[in-house]
FIKOLZA-1660 file (N, C-alpha, C; in steps of 0.1 Angstrom, whole numbers, plus 5000, padded with zeros to 4 digits):
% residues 222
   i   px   py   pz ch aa at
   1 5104 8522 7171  A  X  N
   1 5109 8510 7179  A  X CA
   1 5110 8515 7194  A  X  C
   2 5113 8525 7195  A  X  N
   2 5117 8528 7210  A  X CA
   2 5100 8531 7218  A  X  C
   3 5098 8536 7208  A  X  N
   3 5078 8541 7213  A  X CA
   3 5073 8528 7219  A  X  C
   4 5072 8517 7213  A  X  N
   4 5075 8500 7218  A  X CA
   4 5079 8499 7226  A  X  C
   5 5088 8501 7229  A  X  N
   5 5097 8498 7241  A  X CA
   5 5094 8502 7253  A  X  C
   6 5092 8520 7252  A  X  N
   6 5083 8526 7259  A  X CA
   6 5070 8520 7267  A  X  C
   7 5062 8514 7252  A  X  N
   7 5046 8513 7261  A  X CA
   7 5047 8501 7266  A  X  C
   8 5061 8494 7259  A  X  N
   8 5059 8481 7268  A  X CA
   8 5065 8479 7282  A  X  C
   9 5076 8487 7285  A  X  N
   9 5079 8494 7300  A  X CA
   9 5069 8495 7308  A  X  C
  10 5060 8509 7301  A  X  N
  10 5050 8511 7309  A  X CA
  10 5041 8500 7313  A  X  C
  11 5037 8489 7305  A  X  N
  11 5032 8481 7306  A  X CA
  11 5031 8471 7317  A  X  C
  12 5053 8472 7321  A  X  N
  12 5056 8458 7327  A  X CA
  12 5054 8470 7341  A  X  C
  13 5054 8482 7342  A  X  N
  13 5051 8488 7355  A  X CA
  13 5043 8489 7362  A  X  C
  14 5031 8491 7354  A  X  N
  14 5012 8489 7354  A  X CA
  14 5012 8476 7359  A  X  C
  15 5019 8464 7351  A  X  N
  15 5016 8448 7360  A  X CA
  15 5021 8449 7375  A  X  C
  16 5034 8452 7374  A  X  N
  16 5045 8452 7389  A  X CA
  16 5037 8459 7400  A  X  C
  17 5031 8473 7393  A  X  N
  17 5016 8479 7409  A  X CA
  17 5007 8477 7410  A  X  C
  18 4999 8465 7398  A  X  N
  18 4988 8456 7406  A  X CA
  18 4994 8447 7406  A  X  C
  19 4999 8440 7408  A  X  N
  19 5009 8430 7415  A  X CA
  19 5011 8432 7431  A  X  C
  20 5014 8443 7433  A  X  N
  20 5023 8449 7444  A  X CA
  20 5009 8452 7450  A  X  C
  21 5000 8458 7448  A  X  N
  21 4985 8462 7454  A  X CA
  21 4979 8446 7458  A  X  C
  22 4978 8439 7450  A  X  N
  22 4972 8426 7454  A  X CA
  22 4976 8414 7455  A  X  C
  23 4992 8414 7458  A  X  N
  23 5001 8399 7465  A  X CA
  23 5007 8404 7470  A  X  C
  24 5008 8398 7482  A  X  N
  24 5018 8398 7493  A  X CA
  24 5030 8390 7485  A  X  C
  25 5044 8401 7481  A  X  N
  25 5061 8392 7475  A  X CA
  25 5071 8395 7484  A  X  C
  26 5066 8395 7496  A  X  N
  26 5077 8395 7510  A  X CA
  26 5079 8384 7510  A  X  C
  27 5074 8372 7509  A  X  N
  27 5078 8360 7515  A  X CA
  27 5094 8352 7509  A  X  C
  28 5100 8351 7522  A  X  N
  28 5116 8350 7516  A  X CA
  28 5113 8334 7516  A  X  C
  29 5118 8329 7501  A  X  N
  29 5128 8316 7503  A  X CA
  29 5135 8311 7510  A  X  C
  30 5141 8320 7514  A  X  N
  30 5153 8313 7527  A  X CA
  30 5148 8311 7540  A  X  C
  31 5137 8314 7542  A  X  N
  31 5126 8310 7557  A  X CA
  31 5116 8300 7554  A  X  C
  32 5119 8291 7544  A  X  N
  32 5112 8277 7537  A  X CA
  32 5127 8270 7540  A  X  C
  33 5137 8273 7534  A  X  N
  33 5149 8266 7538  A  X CA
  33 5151 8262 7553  A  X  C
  34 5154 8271 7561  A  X  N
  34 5153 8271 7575  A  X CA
  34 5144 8263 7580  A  X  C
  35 5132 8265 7577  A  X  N
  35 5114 8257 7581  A  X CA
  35 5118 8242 7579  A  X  C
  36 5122 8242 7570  A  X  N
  36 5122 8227 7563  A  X CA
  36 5136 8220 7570  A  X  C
  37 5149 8226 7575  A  X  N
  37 5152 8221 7584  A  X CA
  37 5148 8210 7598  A  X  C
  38 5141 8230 7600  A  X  N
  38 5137 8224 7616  A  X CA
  38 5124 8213 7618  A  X  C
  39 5119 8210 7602  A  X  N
  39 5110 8201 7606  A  X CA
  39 5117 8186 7603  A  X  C
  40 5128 8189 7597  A  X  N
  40 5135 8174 7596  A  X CA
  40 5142 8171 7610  A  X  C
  41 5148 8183 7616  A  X  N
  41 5151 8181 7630  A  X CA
  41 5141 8174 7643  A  X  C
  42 5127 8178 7638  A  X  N
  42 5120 8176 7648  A  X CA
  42 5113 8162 7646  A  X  C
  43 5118 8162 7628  A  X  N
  43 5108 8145 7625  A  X CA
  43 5117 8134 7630  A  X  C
  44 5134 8136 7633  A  X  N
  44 5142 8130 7636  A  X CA
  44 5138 8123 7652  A  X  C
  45 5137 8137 7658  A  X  N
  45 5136 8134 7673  A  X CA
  45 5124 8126 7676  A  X  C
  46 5115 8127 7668  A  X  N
  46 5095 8122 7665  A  X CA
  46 5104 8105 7667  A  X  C
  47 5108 8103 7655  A  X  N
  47 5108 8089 7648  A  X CA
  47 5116 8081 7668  A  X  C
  48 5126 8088 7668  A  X  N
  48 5135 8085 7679  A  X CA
  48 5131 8081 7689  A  X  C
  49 5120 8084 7689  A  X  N
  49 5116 8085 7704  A  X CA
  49 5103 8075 7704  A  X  C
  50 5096 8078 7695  A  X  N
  50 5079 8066 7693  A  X CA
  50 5077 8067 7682  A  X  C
  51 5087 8060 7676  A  X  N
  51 5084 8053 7666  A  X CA
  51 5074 8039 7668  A  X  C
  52 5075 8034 7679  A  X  N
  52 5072 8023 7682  A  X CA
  52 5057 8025 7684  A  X  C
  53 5052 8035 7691  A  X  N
  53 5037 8042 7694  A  X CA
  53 5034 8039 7681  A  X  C
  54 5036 8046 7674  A  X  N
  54 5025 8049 7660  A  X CA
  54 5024 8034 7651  A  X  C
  55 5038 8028 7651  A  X  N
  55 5030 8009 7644  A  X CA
  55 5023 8009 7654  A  X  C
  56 5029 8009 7668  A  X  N
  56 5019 7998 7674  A  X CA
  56 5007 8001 7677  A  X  C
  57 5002 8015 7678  A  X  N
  57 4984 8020 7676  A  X CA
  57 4977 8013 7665  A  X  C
  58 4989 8014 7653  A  X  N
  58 4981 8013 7638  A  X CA
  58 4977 7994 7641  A  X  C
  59 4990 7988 7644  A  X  N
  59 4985 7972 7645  A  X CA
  59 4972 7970 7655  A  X  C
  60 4976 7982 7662  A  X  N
  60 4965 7976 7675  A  X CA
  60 4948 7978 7669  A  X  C
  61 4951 7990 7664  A  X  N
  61 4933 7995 7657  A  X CA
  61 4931 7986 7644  A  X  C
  62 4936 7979 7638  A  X  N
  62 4941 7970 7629  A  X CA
  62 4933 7952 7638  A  X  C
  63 4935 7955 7650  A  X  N
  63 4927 7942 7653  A  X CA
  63 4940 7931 7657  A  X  C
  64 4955 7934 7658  A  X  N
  64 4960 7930 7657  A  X CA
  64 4971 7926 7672  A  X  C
  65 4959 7927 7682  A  X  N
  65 4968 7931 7694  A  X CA
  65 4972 7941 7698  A  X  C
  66 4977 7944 7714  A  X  N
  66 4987 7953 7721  A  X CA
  66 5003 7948 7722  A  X  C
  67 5005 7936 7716  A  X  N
  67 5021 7931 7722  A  X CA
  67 5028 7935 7715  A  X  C
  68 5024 7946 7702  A  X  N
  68 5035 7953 7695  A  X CA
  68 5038 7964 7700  A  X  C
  69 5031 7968 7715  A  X  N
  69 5038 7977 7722  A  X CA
  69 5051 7974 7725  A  X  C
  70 5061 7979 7725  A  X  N
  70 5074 7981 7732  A  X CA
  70 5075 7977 7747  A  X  C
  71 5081 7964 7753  A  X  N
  71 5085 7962 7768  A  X CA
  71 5087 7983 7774  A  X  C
  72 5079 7982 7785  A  X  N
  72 5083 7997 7789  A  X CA
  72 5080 8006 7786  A  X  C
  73 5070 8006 7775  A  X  N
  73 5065 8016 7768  A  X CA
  73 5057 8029 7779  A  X  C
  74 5064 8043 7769  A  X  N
  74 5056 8052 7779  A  X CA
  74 5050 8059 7771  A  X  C
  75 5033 8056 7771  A  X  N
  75 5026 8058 7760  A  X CA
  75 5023 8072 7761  A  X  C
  76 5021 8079 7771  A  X  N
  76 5019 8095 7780  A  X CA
  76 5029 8101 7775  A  X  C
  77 5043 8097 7776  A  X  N
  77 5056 8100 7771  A  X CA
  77 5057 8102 7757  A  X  C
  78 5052 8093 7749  A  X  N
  78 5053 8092 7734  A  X CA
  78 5046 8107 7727  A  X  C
  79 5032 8107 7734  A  X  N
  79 5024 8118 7731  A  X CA
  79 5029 8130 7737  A  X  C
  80 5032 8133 7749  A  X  N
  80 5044 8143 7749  A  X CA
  80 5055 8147 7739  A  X  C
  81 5061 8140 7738  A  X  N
  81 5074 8143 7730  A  X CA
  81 5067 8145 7717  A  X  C
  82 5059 8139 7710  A  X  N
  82 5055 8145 7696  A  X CA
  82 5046 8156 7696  A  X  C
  83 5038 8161 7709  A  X  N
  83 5032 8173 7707  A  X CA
  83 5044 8186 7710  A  X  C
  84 5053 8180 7717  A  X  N
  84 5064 8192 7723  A  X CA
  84 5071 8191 7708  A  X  C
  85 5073 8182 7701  A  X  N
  85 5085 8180 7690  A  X CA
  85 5078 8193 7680  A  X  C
  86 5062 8187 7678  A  X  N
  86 5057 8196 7668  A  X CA
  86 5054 8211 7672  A  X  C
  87 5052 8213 7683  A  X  N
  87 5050 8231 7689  A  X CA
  87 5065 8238 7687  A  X  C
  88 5079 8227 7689  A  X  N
  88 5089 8235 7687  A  X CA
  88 5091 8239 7672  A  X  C
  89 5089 8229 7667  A  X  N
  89 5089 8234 7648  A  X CA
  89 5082 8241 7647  A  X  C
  90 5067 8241 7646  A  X  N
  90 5059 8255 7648  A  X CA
  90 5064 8269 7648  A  X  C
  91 5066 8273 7663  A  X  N
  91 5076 8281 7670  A  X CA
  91 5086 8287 7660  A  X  C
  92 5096 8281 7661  A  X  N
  92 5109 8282 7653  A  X CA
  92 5106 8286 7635  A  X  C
  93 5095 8278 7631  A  X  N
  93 5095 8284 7619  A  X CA
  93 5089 8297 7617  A  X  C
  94 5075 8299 7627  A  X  N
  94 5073 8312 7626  A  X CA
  94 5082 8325 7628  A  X  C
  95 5090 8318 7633  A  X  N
  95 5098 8331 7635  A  X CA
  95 5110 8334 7626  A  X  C
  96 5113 8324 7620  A  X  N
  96 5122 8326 7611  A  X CA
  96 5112 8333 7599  A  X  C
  97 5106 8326 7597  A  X  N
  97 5097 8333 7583  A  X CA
  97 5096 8345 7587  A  X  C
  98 5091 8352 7602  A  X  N
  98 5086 8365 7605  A  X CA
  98 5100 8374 7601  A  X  C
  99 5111 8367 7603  A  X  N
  99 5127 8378 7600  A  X CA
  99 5130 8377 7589  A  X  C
 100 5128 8365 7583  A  X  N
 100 5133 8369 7570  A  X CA
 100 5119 8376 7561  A  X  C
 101 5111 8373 7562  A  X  N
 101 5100 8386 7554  A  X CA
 101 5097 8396 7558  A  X  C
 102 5107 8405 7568  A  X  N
 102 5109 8416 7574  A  X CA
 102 5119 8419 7569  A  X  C
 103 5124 8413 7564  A  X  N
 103 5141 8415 7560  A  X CA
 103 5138 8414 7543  A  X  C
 104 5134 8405 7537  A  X  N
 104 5125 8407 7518  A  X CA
 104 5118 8418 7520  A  X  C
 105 5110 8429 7527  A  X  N
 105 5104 8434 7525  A  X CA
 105 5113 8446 7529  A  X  C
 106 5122 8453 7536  A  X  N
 106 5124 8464 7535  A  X CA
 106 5140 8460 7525  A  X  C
 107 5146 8451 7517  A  X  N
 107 5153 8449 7504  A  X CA
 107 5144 8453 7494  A  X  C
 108 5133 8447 7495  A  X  N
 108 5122 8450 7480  A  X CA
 108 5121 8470 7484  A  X  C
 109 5115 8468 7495  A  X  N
 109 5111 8486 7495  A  X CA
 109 5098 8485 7495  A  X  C
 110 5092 8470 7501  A  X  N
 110 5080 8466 7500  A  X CA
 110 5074 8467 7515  A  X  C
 111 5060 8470 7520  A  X  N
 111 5053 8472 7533  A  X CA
 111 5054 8458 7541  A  X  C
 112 5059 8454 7553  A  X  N
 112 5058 8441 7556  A  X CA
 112 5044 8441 7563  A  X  C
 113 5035 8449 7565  A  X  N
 113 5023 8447 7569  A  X CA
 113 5013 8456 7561  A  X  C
 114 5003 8446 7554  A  X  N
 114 4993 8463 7547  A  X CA
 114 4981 8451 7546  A  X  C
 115 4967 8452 7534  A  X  N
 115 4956 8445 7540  A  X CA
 115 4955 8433 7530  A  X  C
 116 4968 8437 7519  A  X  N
 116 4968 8420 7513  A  X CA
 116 4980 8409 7526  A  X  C
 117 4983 8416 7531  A  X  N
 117 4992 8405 7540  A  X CA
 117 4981 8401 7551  A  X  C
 118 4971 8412 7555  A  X  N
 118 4960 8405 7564  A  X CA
 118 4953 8393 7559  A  X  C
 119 4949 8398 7547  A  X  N
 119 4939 8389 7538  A  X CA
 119 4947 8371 7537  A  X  C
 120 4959 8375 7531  A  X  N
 120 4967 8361 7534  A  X CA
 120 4969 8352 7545  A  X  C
 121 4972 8364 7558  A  X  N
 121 4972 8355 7570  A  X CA
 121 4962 8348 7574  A  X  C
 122 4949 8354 7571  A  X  N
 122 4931 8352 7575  A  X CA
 122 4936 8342 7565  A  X  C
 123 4936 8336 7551  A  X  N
 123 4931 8327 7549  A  X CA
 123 4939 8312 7550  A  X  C
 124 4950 8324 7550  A  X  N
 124 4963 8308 7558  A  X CA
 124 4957 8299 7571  A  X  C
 125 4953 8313 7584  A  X  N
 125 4951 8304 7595  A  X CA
 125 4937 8300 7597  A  X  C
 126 4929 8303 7584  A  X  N
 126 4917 8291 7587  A  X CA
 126 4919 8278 7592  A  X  C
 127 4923 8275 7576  A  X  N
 127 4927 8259 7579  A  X CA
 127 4939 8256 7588  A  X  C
 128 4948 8259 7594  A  X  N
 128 4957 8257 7600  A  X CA
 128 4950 8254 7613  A  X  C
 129 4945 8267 7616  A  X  N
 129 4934 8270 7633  A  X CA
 129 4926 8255 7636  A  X  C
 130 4917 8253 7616  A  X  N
 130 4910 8241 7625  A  X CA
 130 4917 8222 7624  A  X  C
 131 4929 8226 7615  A  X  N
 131 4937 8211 7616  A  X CA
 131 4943 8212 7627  A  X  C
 132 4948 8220 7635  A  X  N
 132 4952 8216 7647  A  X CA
 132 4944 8217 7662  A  X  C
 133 4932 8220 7654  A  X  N
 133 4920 8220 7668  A  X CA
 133 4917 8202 7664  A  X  C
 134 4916 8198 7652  A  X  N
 134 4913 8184 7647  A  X CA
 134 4927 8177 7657  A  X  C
 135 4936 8179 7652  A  X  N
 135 4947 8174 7657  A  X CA
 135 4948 8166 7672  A  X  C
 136 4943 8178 7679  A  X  N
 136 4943 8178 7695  A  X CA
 136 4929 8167 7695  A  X  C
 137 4921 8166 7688  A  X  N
 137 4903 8156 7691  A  X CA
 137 4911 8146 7687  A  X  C
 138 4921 8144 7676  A  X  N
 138 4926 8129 7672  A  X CA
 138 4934 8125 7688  A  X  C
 139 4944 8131 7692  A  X  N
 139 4949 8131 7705  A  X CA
 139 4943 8125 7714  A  X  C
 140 4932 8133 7715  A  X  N
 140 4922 8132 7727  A  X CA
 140 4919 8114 7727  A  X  C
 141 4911 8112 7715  A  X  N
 141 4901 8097 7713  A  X CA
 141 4923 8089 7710  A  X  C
 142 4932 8090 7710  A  X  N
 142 4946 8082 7709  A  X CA
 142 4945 8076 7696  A  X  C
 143 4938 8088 7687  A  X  N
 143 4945 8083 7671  A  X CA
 143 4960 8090 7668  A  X  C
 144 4971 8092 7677  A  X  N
 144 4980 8101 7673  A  X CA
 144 4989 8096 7657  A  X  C
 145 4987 8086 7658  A  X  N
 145 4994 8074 7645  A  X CA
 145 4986 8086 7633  A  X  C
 146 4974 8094 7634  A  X  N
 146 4970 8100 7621  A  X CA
 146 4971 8115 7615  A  X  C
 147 4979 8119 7632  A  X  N
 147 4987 8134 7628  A  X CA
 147 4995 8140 7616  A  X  C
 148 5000 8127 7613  A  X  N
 148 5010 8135 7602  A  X CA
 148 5007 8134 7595  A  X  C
 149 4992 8123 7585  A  X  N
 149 4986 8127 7575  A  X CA
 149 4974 8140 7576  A  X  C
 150 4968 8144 7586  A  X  N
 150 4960 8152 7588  A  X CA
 150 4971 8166 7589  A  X  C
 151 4981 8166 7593  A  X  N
 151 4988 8181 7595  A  X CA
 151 4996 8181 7580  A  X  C
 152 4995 8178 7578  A  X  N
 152 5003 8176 7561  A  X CA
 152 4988 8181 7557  A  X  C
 153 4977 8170 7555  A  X  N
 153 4969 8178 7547  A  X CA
 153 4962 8188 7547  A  X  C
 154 4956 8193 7563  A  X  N
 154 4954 8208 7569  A  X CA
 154 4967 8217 7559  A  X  C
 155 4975 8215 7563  A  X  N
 155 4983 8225 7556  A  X CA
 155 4987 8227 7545  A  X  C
 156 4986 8220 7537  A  X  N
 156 4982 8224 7524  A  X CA
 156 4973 8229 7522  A  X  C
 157 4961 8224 7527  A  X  N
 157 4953 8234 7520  A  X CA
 157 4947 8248 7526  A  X  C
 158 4957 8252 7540  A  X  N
 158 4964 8270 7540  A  X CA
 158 4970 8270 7529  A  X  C
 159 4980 8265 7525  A  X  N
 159 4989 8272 7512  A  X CA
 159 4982 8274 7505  A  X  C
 160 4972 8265 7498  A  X  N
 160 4963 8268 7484  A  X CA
 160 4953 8275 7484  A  X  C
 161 4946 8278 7500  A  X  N
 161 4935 8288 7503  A  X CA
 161 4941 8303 7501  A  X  C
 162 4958 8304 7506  A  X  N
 162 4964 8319 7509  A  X CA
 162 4971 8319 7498  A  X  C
 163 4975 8312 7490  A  X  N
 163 4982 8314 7476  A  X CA
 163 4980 8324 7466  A  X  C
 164 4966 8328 7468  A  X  N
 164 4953 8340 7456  A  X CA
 164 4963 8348 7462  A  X  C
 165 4969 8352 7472  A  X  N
 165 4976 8369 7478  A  X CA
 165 4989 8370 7479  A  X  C
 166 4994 8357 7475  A  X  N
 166 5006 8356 7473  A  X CA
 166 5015 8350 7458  A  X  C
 167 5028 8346 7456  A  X  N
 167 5033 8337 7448  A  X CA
 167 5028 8322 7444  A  X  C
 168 5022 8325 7430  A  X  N
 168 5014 8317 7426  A  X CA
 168 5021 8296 7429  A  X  C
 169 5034 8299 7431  A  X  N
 169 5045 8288 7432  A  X CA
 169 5038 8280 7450  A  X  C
 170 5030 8290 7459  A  X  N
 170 5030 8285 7470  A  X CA
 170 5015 8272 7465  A  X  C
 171 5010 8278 7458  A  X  N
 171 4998 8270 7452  A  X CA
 171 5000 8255 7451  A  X  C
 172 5009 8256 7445  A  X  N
 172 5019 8238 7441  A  X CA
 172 5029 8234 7452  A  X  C
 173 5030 8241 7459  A  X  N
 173 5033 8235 7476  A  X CA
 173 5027 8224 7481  A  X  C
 174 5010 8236 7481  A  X  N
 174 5003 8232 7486  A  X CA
 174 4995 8218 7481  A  X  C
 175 4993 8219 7471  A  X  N
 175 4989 8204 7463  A  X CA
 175 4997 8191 7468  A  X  C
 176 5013 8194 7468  A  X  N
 176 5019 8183 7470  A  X CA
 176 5018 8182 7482  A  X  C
 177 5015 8186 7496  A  X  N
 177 5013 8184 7507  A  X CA
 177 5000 8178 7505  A  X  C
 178 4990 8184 7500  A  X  N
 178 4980 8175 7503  A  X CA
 178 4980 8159 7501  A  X  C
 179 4985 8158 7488  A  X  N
 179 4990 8144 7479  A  X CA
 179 4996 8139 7488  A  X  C
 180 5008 8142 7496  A  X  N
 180 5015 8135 7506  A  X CA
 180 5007 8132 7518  A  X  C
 181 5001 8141 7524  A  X  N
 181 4991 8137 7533  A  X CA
 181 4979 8128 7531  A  X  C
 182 4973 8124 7521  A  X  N
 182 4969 8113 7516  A  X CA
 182 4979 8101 7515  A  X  C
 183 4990 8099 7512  A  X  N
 183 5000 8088 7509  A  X CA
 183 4995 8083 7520  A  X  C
 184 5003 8094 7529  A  X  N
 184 5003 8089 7543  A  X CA
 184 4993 8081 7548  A  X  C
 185 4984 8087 7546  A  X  N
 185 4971 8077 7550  A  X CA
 185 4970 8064 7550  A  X  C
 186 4976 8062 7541  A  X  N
 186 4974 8050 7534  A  X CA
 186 4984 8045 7541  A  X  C
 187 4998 8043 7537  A  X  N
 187 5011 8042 7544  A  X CA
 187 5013 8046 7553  A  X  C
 188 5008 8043 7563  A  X  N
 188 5010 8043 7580  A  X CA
 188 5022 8046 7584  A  X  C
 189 5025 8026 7585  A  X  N
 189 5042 8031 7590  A  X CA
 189 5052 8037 7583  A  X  C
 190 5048 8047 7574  A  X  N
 190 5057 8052 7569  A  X CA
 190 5057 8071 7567  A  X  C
 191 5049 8071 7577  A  X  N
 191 5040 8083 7578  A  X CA
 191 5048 8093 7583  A  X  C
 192 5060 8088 7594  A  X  N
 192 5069 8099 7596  A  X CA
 192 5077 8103 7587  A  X  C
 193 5082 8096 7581  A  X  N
 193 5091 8095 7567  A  X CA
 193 5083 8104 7557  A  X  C
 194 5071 8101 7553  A  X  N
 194 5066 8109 7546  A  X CA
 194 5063 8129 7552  A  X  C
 195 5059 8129 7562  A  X  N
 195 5058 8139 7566  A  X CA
 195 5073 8146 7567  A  X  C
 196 5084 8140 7570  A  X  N
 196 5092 8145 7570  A  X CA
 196 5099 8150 7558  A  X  C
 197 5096 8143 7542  A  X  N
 197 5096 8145 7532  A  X CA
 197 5088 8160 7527  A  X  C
 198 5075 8159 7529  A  X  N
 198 5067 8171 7531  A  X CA
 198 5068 8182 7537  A  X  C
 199 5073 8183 7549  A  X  N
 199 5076 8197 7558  A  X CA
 199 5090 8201 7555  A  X  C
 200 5093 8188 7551  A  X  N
 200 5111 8193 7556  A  X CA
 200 5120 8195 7541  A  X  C
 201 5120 8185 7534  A  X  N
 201 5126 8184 7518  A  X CA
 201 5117 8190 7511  A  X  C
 202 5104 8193 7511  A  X  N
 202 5103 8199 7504  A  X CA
 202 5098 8213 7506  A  X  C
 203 5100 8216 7514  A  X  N
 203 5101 8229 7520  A  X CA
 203 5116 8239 7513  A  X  C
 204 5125 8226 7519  A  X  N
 204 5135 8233 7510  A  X CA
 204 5138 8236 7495  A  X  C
 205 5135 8224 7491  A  X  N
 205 5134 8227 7475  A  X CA
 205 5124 8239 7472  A  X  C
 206 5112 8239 7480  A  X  N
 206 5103 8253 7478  A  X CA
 206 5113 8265 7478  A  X  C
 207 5115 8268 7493  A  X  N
 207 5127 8277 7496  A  X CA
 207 5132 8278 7491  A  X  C
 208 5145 8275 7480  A  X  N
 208 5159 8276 7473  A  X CA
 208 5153 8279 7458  A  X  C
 209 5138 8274 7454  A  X  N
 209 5133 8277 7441  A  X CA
 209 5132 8294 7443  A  X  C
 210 5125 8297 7453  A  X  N
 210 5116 8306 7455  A  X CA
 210 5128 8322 7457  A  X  C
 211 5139 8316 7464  A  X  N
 211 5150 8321 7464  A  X CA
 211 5156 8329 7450  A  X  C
 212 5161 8318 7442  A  X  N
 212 5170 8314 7431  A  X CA
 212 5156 8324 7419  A  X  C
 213 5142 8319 7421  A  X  N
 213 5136 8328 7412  A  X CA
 213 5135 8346 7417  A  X  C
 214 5131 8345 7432  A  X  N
 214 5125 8359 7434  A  X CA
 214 5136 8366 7438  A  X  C
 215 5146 8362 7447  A  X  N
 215 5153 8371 7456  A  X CA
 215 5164 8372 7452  A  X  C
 216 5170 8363 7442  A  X  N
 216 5187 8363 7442  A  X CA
 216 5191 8379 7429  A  X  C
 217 5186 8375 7420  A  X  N
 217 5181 8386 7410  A  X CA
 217 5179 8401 7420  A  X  C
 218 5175 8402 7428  A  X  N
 218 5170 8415 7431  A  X CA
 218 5184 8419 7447  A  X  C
 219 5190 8410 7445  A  X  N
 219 5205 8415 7456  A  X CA
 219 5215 8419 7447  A  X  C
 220 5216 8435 7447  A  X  N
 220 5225 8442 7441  A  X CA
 220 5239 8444 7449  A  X  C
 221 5251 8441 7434  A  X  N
 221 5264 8437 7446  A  X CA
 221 5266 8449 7452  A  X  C
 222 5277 8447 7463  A  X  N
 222 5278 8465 7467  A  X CA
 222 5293 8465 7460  A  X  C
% end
């Protein structure tokens, strides 16, 4: 019985160093928590400000007039504030994720940089690089009303392209972002709400899963 025991040890050790050779398991849960804040903070300030922009593009390309613009409308202003809203979330989340997976990785005893973390970033910021080069051409021609289904679904499918190097759980992130970013499509005026759903709730729920499975287990009391 113990010889079992043995080869099955050795077994779960041999999985744990090709594991460790070929997925990046730095990434902390609690920098999905944080992320998923600041994009509810920043979907807040979105809605707040031009909400009114985004029905009233959709009625207008719709065939349906300009007088659902807002008395006073500052259409220059509206596109400002949601490209500043969304660079701050950006911003802010990379850097949280950058400390807290510097901070998972010297708890584990794990490298925070080696060539499966390259391989992951290369296939994260494919799609990221070109949904927000799309992003800025939607801008450009004043589809902004179609940002939050195109950046929802650009970014999912980073998650699902960089998932192979990482925790297989980012995989089904990604899916549901894409699913949401289609909703959206569809559901226009409801697109902030949705996106905020997407970046923000369920970021967290990712976060606190991802937490609760990978990291809480491995904090030894002192």
């Amino acid at each position: 019985m113990s010889t079992d025991n043995e080869h099955l040890d050795s077994l779960k050790e041999i999985r744990s160093i090709m594991e460790r050779s070929t997925q990046f398991l730095s990434l902390s849960g609690l920098s999905g928590v944080f992320a998923g804040i600041f994009a509810l903070l920043g979907a807040m300030a979105i809605f707040l400000y031009s909400q009114d922009f985004f029905f009233a593009r959709y009625y207008a390309s719709m065939g349906k007039g300009v007088e659902f613009f807002s008395e006073g409308f500052n259409l220059s202003g509206a596109i400002y504030a949601v490209l500043s809203a969304g660079f701050v979330v950006l911003v802010l989340a990379l850097l949280i994720v950058a400390l807290f997976t510097v901070r998972n990785a010297k708890r584990k005893g794990l490298p925070c940089w080696n060539s499966t973390a390259k391989r992951m970033l290369i296939n994260l910021l494919i799609p990221l690089a070109a949904g927000g080069l799309f992003s800025l051409v939607m801008v450009f021609h004043g589809l902004i009303f179609l940002l939050a289904p195109v950046t929802l679904i650009f970014y999912g499918l980073a998650l699902v392209n960089a998932s192979k190097y990482t925790h297989r759980d980012v995989r089904y992130l990604g899916i549901i972002e894409i699913a949401l970013g289609l909703l959206s499509s569809i559901f226009i005026t409801y697109s902030i709400a949705i996106w905020a759903f997407g970046f923000g709730v369920m970021h967290i729920v990712y976060g606190l899963t991802m937490y609760y499975k990978y990291e809480r287990s491995n904090i030894k009391p002192k």
